[in-house]
OpenMM code with the backbone's topology and positions (N, CA, C; nanometers):
from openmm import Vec3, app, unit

residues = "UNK UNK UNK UNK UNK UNK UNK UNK UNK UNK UNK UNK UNK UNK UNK UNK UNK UNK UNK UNK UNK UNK UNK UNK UNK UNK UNK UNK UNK UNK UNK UNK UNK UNK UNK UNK UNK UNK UNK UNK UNK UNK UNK UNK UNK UNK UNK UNK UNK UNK UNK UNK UNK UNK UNK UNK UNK UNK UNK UNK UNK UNK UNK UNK UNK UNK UNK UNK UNK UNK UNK UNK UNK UNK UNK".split()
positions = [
    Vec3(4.2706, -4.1487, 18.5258),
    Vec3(4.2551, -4.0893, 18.3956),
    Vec3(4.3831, -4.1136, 18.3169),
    Vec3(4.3695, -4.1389, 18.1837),
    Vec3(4.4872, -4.1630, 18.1249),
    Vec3(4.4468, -4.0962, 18.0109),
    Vec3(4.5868, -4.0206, 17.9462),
    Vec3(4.6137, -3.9281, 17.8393),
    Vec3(4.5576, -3.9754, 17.7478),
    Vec3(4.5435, -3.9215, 17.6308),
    Vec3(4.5245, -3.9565, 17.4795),
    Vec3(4.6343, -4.0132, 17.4198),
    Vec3(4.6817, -4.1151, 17.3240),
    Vec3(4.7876, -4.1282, 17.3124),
    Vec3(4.8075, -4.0624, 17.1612),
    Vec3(4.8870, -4.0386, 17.0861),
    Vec3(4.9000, -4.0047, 16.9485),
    Vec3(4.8198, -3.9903, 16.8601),
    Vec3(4.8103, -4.1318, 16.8600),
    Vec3(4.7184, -4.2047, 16.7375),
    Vec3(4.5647, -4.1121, 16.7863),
    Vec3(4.5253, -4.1056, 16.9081),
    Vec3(4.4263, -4.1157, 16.9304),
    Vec3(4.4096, -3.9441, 16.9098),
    Vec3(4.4760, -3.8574, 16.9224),
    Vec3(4.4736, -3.6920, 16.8941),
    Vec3(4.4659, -3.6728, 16.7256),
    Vec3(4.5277, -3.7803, 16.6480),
    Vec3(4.5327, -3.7144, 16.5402),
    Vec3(4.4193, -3.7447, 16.4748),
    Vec3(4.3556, -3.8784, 16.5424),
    Vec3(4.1595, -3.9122, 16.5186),
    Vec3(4.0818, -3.7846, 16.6000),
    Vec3(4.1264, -3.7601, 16.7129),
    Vec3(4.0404, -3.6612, 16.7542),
    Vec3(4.0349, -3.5283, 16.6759),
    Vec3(4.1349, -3.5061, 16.6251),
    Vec3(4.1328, -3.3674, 16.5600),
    Vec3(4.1087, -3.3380, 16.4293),
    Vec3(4.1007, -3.4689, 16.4113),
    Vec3(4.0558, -3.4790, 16.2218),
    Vec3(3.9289, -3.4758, 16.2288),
    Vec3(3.8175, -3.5322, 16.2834),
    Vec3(3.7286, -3.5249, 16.3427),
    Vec3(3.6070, -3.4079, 16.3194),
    Vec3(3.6689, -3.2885, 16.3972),
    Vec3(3.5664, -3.1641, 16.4387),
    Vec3(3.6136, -3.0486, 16.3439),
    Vec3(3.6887, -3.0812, 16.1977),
    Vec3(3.7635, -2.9646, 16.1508),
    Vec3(3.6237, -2.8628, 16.0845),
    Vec3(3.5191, -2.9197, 16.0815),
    Vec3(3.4049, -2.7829, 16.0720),
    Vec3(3.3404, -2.7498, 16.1696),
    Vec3(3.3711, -2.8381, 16.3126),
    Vec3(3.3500, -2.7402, 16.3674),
    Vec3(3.3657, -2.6064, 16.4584),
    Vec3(3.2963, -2.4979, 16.5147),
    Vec3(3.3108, -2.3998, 16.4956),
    Vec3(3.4159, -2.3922, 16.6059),
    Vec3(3.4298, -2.5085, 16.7271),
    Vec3(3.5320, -2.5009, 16.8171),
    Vec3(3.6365, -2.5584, 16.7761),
    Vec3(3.6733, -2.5859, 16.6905),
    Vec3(3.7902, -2.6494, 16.6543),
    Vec3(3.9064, -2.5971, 16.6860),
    Vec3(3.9452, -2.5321, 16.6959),
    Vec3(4.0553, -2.4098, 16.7325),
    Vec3(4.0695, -2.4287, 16.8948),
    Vec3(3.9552, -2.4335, 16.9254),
    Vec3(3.9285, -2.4712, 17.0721),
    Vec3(4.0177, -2.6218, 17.1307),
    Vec3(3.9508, -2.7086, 17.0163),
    Vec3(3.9457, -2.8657, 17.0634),
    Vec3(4.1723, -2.8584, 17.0519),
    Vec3(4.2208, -2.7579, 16.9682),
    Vec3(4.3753, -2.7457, 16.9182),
    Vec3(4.4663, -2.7205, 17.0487),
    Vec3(4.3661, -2.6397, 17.1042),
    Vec3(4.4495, -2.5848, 17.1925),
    Vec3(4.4338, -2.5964, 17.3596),
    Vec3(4.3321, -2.6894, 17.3502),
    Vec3(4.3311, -2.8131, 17.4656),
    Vec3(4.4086, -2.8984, 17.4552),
    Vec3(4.4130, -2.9466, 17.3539),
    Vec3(4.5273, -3.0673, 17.3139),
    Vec3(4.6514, -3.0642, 17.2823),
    Vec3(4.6588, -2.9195, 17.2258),
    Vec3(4.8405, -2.9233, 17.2443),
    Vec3(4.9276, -2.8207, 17.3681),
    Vec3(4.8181, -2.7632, 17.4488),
    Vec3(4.8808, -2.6905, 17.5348),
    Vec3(4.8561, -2.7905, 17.6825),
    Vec3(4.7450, -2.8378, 17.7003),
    Vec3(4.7292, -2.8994, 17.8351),
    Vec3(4.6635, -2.7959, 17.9396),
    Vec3(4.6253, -2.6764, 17.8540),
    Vec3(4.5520, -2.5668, 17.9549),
    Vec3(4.3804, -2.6728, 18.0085),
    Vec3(4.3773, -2.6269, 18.1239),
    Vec3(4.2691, -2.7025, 18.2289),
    Vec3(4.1292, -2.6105, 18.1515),
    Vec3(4.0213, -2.6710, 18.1420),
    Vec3(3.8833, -2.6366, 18.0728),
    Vec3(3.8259, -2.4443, 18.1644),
    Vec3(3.8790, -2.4178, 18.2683),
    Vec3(3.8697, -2.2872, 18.3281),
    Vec3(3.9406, -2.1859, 18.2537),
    Vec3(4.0663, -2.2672, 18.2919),
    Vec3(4.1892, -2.1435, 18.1741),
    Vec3(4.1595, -2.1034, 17.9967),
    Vec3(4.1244, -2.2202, 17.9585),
    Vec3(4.0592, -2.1758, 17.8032),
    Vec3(3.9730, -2.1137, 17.8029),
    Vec3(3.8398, -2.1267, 17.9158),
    Vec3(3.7475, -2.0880, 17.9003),
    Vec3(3.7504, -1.9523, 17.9578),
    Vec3(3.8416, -1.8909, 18.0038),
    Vec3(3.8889, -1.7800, 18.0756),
    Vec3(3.9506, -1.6619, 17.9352),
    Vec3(3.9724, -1.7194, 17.8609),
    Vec3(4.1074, -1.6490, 17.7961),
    Vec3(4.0380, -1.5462, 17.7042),
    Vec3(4.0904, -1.4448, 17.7170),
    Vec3(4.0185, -1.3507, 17.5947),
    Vec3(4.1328, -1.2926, 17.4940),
    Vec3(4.1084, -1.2072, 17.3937),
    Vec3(4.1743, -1.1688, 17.2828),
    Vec3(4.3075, -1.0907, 17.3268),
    Vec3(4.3171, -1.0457, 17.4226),
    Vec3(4.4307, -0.9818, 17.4530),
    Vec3(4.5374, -1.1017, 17.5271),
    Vec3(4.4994, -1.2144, 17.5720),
    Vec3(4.5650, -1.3007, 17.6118),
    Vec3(4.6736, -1.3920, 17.4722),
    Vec3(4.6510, -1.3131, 17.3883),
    Vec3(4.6864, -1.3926, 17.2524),
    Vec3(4.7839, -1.3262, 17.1778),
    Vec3(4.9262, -1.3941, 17.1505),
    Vec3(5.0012, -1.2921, 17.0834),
    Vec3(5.0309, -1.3911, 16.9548),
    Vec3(4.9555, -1.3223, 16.8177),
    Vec3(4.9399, -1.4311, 16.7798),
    Vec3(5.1102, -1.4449, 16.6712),
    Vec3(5.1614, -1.3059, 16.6557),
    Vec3(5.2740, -1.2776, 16.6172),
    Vec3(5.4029, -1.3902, 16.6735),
    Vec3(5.4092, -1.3619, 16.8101),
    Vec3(5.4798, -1.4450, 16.8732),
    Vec3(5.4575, -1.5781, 16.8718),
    Vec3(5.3100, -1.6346, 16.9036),
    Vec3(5.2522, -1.7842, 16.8629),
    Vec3(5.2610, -1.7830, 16.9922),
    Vec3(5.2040, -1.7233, 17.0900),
    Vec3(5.1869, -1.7461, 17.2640),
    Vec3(5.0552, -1.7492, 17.2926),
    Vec3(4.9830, -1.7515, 17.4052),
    Vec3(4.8999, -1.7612, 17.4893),
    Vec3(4.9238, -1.7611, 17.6179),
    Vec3(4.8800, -1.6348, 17.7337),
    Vec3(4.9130, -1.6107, 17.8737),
    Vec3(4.7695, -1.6320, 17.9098),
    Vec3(4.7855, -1.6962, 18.0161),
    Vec3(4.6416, -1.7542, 18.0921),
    Vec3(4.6620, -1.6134, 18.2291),
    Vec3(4.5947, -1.5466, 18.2245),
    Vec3(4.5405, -1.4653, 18.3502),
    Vec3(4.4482, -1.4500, 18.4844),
    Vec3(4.3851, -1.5381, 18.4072),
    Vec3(4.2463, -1.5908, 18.4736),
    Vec3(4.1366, -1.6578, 18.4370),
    Vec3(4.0892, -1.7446, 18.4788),
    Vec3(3.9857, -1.8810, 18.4983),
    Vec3(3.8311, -1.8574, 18.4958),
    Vec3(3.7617, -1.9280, 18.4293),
    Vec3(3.6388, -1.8496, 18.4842),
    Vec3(3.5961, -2.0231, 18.5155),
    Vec3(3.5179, -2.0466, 18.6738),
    Vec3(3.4684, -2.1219, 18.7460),
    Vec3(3.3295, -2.0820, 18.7905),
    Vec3(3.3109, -2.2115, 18.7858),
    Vec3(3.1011, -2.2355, 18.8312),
    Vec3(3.1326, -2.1862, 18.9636),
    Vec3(3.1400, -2.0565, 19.0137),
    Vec3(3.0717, -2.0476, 19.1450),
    Vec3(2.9356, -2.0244, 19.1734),
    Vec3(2.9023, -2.1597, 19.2441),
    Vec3(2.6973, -2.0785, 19.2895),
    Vec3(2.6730, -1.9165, 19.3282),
    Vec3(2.5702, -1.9255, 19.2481),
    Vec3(2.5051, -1.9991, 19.1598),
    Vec3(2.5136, -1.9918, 19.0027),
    Vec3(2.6424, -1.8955, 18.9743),
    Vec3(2.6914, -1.8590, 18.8699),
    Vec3(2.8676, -1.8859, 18.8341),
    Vec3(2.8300, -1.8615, 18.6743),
    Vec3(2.9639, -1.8402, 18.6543),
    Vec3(3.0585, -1.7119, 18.6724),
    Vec3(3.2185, -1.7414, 18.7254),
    Vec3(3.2439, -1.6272, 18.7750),
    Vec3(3.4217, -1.6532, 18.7680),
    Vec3(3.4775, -1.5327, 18.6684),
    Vec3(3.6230, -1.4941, 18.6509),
    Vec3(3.7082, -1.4997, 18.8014),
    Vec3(3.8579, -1.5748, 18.8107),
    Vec3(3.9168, -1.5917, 18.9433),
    Vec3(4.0460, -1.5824, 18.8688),
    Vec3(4.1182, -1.5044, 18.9857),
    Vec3(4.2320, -1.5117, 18.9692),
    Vec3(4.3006, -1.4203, 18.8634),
    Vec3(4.3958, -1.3766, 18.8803),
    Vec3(4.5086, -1.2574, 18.8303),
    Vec3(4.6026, -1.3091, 18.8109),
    Vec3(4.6216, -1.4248, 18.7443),
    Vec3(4.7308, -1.4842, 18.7857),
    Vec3(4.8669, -1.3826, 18.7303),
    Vec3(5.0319, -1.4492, 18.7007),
    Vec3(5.1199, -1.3999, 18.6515),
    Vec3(5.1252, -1.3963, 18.5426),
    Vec3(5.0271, -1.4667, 18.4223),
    Vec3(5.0419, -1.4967, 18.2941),
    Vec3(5.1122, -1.5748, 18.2226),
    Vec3(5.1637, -1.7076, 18.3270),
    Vec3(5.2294, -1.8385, 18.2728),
    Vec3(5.1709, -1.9300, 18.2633),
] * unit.nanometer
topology = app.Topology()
chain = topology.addChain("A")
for resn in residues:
    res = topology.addResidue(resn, chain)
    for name in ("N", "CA", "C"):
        topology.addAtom(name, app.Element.getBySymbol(name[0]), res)
């Protein structure tokens, strides 16, 4: 697998700006959080004052459902 390079993020992100994940597609791409950890993250994970985001926990396909893992430390 090889990264996106520059050129190719600032096509990707120009891209989806109506749509409703866009915010989403931002913060895959400039943080490098894995598709569990975003998809994990809820409103209290967000300081938006500070401009942070603490990942706590993951939510993963366990059969036969989906299902929240992990407590992590919040780094």
């Amino acid at each position: 697998m090889q990264p996106l390079t520059a050129e190719q993020v600032r096509s990707f992100l120009k891209a989806p700006q109506a749509d409703r994940f866009h915010a989403l597609y931002v913060l895959a791409v400039t943080t490098g959080m894995r598709q569990g950890e975003i998809l994990g993250l809820t409103w209290d994970n967000a300081d938006l004052e500070a401009g942070t985001v603490r990942v706590y926990q993951q939510l993963q396909w366990k059969r036969p459902h989906w299902g929240y893992a992990g407590a992590g430390d919040g780094t």
